[in-house]
N, C-alpha and C positions, 0 to 999 in steps of 0.2 A: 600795134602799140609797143613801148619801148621806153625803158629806164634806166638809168644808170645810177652807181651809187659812190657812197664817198669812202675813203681807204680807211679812216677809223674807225667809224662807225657804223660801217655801211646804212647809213641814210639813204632814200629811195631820192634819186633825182631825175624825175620827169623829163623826156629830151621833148623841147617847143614844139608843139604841132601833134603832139601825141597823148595819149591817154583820154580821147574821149570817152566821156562819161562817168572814169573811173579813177577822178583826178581827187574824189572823197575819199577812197579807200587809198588811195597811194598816199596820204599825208597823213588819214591814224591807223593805218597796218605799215606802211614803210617808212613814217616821220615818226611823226609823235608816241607813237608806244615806245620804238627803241628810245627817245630822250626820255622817257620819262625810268624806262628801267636802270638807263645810264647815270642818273643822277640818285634815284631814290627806289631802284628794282633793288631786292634780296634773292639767292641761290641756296638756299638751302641745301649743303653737302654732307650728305650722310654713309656716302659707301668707304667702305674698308678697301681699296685701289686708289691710283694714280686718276688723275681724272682731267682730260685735254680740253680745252676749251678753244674757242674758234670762232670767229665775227661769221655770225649770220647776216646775210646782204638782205634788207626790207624791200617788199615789193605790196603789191595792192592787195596780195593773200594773207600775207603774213600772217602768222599770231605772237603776240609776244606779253606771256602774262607776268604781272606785276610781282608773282612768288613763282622761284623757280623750285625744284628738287630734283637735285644731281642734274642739274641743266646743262649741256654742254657750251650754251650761248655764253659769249664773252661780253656781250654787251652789259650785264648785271654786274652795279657798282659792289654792293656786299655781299662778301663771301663767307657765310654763315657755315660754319664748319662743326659739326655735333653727331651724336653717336661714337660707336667705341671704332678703337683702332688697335691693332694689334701689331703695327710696326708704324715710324716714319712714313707719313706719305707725301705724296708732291699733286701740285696743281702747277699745268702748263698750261702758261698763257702767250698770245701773238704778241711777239716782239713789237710793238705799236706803244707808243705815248700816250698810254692808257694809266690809270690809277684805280687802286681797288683799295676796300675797308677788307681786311681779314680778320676774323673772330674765330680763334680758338678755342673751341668750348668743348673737345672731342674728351671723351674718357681712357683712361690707359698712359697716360703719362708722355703721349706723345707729340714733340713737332709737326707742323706743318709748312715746308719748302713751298712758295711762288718763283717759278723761274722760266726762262722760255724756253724752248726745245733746245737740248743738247746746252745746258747753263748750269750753273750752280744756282744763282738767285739768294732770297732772302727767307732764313728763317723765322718763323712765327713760333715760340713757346705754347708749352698746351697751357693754356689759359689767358694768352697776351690777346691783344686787340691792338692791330699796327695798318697804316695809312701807309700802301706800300706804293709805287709810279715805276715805270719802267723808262730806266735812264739812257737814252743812248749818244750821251754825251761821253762821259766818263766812265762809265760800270756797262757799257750793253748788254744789261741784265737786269732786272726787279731789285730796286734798294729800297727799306725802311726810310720815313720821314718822320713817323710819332708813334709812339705805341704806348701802351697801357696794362700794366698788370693789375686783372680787373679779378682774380681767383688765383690767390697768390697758395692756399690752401692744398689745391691741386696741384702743385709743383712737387715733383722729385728729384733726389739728388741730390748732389751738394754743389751749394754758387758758389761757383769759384771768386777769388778776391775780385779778380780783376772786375768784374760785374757785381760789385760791392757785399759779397759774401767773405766767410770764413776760409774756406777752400777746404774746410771738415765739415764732417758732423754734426750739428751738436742737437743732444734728444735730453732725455726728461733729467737722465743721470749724469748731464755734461753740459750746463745752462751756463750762458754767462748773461747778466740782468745788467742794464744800464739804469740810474735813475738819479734822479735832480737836474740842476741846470748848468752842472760843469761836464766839464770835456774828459777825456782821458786819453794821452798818448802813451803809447809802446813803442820806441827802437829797436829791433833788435840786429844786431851787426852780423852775427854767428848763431851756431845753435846755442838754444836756453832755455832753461825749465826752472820751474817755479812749484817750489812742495808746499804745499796747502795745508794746515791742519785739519784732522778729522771734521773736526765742529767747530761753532763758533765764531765768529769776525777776524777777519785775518788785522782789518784796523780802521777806528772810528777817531773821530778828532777828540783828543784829549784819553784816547784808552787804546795803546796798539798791543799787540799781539805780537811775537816774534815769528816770524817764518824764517825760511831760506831759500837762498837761489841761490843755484847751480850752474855754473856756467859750463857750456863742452866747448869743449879744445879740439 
């Protein structure tokens, strides 16, 4: 008896003339279970390590169940990533024209890197949910396609502008509130600072306040 299988996904492929009797087990142990995890399996990742991942070839033994934990099987489309972390960790995946759902759900404030052996790849934020493909067109390496901040709560740090944050701080003692339906721009050419009074409205239509700005040279 004798099979061969396919380079992505290693699907079980039956060579003509072979597999008497056990042509039922080679299509749901080495067909159909791997497409079904490949499309709609979860991986459940829970360990505090780097964790390698690798196409298991289907054959008529196979098993491949529908929820993994810390599976090292690549063939599982979502990569459920939970439990705490105590550094940055990485998921290596085969360089293959594969795509994966990455959900970072881990505690501790940290990333999660998808990249192939010896890559930089794509980062995942603790708490993003991103549609990640392995490109090897242009990046031969894991690039983001959509992502989602679904626990924006669980973020630390400070977002930088460029990722449409402040590129500071700001906490209970240091708010700044937007509200109505106009806009507000700020230039600033050079340094500048702006002296606020203690209390009070710096300025409402028809009642301002005096301030002053400062300009540094």
């Amino acid at each position: 008896m004798s099979i061969n299988n396919t380079t992505l996904l290693g699907l079980a492929q039956p060579v003509t003339g072979q597999e008497s009797g056990v042509w039922g087990d080679d299509v749901n142990n080495g067909f159909t279970s791997i497409v079904d995890i490949a499309i709609a399996g979860t991986n459940n990742i829970t360990q505090d390590s780097d964790i390698t991942l690798s196409t298991l070839n289907g054959s008529n033994s196979t098993s491949f169940a529908t929820t993994g934990s810390n599976s090292t099987t690549a063939q599982y489309y979502i990569l459920n990533c939970t439990g705490s972390r105590t550094a940055a960790r990485n998921i290596i995946a085969p360089a293959t024209s594969r795509a994966f759902l990455v959900y970072n759900k881990t505690s501790g404030g940290y990333a999660i890197t998808i990249k192939k052996s010896g890559g930089t790849g794509v980062t995942i934020a603790n708490g993003e949910v991103a549609i990640v493909f392995y490109d090897s067109i242009t990046a031969s390496d894991f690039v983001k396609t959509t992502s989602s901040f679904t626990n924006v709560s669980s973020a630390t740090g400070t977002l930088s502008a460029a990722n449409g944050g402040t590129g500071v701080a700001n906490n209970a003692n240091n708010t700044i509130t937007f509200s109505g339906a106009y806009s507000l721009g700020l230039t600033l050419t050079n340094n500048s600072s702006i002296t606020l009074p203690v209390s009070g409205t710096v300025a409402t239509k028809g009642n301002a306040i005096a301030f002053s700005i400062v300009f540094g040279l």
